[in-house]
C-alpha positions as CSV (number, residue, x, y, z in Angstrom):
1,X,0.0,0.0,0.0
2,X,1.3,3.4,-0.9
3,X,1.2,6.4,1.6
4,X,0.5,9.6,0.2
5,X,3.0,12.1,0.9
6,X,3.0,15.4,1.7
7,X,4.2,17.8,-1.1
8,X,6.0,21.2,-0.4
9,X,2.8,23.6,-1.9
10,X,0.3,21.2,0.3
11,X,2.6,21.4,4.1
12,X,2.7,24.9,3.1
13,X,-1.1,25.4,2.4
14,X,-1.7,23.2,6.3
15,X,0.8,25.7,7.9
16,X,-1.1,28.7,6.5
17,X,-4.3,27.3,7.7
18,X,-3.2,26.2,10.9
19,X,-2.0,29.9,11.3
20,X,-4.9,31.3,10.1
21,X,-7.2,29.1,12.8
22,X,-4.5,30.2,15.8
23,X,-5.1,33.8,14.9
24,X,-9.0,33.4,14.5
25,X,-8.7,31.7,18.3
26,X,-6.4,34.1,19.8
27,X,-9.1,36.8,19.1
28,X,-11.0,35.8,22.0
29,X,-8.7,37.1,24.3
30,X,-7.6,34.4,26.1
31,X,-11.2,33.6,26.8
32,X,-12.8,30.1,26.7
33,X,-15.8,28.9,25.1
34,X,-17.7,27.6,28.2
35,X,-16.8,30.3,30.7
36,X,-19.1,31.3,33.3
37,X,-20.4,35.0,33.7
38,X,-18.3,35.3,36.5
39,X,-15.3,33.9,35.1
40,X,-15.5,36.8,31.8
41,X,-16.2,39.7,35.0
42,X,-13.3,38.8,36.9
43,X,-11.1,38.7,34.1
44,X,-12.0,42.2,32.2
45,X,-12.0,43.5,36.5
46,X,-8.3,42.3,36.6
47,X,-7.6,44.2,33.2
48,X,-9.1,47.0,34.5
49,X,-7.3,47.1,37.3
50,X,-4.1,46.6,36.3
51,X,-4.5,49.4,33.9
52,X,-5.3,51.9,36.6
53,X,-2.4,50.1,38.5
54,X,-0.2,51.8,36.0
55,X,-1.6,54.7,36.2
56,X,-1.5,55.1,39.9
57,X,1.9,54.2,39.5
58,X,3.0,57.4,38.0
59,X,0.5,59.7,40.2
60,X,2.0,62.7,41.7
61,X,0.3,62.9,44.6
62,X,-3.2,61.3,46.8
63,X,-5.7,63.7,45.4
64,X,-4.9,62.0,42.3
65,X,-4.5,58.4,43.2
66,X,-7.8,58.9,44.9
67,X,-9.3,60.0,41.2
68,X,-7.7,57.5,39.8
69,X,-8.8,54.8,42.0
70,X,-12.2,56.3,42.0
71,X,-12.9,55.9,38.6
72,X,-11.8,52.5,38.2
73,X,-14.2,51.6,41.0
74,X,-16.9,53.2,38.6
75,X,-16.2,51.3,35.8
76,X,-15.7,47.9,37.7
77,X,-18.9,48.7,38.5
78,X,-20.1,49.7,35.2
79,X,-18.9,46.3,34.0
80,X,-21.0,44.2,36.8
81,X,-23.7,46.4,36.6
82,X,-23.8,45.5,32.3
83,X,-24.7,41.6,32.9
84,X,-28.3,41.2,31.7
85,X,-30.3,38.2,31.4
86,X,-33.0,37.7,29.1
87,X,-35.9,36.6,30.9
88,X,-38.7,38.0,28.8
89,X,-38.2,41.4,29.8
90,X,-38.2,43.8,26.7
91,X,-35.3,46.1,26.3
92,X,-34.1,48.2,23.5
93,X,-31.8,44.6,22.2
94,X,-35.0,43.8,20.9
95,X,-35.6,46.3,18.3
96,X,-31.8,46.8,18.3
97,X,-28.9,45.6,16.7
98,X,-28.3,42.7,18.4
99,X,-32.0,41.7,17.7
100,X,-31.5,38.0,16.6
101,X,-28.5,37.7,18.8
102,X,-30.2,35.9,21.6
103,X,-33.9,34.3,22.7
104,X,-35.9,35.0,25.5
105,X,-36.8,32.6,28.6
106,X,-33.9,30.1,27.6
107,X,-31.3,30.2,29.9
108,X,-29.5,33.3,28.3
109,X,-27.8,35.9,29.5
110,X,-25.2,38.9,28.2
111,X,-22.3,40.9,29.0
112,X,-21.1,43.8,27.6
113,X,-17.2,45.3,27.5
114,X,-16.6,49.0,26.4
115,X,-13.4,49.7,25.3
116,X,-11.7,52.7,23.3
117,X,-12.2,51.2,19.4
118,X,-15.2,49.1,20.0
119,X,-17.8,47.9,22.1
120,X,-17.9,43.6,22.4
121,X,-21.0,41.5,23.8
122,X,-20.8,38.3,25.2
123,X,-23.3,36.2,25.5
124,X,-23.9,33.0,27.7
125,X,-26.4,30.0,27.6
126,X,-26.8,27.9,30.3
127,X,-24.6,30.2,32.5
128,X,-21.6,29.5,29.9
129,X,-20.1,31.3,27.0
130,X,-20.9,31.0,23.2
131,X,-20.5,34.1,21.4
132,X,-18.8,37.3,21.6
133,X,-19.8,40.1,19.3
134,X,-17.6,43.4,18.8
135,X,-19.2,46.3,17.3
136,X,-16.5,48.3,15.9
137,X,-16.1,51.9,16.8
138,X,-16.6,54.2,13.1
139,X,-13.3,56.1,13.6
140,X,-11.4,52.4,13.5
141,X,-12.0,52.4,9.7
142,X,-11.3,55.7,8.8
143,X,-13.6,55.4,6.0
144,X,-12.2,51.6,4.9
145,X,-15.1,49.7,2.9
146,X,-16.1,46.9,3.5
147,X,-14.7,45.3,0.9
148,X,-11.6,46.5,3.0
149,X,-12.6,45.6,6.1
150,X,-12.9,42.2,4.9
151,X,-9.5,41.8,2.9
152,X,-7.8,42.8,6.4
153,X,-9.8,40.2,7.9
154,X,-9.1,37.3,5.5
155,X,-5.3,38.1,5.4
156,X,-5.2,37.4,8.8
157,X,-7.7,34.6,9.7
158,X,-8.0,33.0,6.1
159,X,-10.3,32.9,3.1
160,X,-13.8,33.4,3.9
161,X,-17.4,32.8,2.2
162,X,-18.9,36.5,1.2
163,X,-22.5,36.3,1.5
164,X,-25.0,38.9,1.0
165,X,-29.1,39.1,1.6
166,X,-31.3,38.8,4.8
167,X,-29.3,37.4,7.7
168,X,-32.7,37.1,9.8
169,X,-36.2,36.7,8.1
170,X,-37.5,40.0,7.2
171,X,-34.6,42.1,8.1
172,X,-32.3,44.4,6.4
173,X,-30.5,43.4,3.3
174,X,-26.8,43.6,3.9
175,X,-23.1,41.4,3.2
176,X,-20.9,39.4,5.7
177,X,-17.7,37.1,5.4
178,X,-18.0,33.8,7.2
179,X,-15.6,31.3,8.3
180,X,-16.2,28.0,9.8
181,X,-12.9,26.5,11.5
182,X,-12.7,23.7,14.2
183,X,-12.8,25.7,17.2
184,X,-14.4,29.0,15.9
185,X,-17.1,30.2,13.7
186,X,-16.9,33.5,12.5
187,X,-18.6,36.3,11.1
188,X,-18.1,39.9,9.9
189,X,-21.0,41.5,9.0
190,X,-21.6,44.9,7.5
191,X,-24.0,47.4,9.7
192,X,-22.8,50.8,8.4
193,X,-26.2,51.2,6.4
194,X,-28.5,51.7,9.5
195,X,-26.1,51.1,12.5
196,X,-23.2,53.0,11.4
197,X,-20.1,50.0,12.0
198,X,-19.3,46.7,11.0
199,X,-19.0,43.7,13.5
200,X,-17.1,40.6,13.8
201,X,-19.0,37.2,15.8
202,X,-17.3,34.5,17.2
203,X,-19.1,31.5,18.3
204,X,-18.6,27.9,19.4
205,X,-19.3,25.4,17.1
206,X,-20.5,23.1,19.5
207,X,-23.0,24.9,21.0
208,X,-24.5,26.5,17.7
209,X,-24.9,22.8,16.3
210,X,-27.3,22.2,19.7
211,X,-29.3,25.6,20.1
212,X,-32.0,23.9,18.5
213,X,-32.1,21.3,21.3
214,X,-31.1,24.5,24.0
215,X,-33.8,26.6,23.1
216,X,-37.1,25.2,24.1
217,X,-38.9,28.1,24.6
218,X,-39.6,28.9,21.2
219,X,-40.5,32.8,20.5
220,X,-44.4,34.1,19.8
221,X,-43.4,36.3,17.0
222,X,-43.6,33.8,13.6
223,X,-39.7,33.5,14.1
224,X,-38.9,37.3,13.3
225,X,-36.3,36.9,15.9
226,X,-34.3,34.1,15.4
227,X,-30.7,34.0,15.8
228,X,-28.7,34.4,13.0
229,X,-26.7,31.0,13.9
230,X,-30.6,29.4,13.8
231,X,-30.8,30.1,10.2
232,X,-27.1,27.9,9.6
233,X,-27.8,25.5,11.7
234,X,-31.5,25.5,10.1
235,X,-29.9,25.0,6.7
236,X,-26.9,22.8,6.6
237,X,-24.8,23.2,10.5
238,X,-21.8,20.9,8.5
239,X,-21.2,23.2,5.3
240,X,-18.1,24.4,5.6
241,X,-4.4,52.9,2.6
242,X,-5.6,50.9,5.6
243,X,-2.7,48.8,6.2
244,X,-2.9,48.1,9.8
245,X,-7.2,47.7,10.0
246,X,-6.4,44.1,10.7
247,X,-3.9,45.3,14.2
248,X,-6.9,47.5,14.7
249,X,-9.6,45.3,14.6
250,X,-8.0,42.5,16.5
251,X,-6.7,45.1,19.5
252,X,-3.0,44.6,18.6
253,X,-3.5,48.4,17.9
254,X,-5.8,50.1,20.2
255,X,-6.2,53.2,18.6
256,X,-6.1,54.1,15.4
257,X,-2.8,56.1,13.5
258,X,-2.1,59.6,14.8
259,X,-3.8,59.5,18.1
260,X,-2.5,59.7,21.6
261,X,-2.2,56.2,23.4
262,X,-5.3,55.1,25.9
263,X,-4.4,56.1,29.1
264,X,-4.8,52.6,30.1
């Protein structure tokens, strides 16, 4: 029996792929799929705090370590005070952009992260995390397309499918770039039109292959709110001049060329 061997182009193709699933992985943030609530809070709490660490550092006096440590109290507290669960109670995420994001009275929950370029959502079923979604500051782009937006992306996380239409029944007609790899699903979608940014998801395979099964309390209005993943896993769940956007977008970069550094 012959073995097939592995030919320069094809080890070199595996390594590019391999790279491009590391990268796509690494955007989480050291985060795993499967983390609790609390587990995502004290995490972004230590970050903060070791931000304003530094900055109390290189106080000159107690009337301004004082400040300092005031206003990291206020937004650690900001961040607790940003988990929501979704227990029936309408908010403005229903008629919002994240509308289709989550279900009511299933066991879901959401926390959001501010941060100087974008603001990121994650979002927990079952007390355990399965999606984050960033919602990229405007000024990041500085007037990139989409088109661009998504070249920056596939350069660094691979080759994606670019779709265009209705990502939820009867919603707006827009495009996106998707990726499926083992660990990670992806996708950027393009919001500009009525939202004013683009947006990158990241979701667990696993779990998006078993919503169906998770949510059993099924929504009253004809399915206008399904998630987004509910329409792939409805289909087929198996079918596979802005040079540094892609250092932006990932947070490599957290501000865009020209500014002043964040302060933390």
């Amino acid at each position: 029996m012959m073995l097939a061997m592995s030919t320069p182009a094809s080890a070199e193709a595996q390594k590019k792929a391999k790279a491009h699933s590391t990268a796509l992985e690494a955007a989480m943030d050291k985060i795993q799929w499967g983390s609790t609530p609390e587990q995502v809070f004290k995490y972004f709490k230590k970050k903060i705090e070791e931000g304003y660490q530094r900055r109390i550092g290189k106080a000159t006096d107690a009337i301004e370590e004082d400040y300092l440590r005031e206003q990291m109290r206020d937004e650690i507290g900001k961040l607790r005070n940003s988990y929501f669960e979704f227990n029936g109670r309408e908010t403005g995420h229903d008629s919002g952009f994240l509308k289709g994001e989550f279900t009511h009275n299933n066991g879901e929950s959401m926390m959001r992260i501010r941060s100087k370029n974008a603001d990121d959502y994650f979002f927990f079923i079952n007390n355990k995390l399965w999606k984050r979604y960033r919602a990229f500051h405007a000024e990041v782009f500085e007037g990139a397309s989409f088109e661009q937006f998504g070249d920056a992306l596939q350069a660094r996380y691979g080759k994606a499918t670019v779709k265009r239409g209705q990502l939820t029944p009867g919603g707006d007609e827009t495009q996106w770039y998707s990726w499926k790899q083992r660990r990670v699903w992806a996708r950027a979608v393009d919001h500009t039109k009525f939202y004013g940014f683009y947006c990158l998801s990241l979701e667990d395979p696993k779990t998006v292959r078993q919503l169906a099964k998770l949510r059993t309390h099924k929504p009253s209005d004809n399915g206008n709110d399904k998630s987004i993943v509910d329409l792939v896993v409805g289909k087929d769940a198996d079918d596979d001049m802005h040079a540094d956007i892609a250092d932006r977008i990932s947070g490599e970069i957290r501000n865009k060329p020209g500014s002043k550094p964040e302060a933390h």
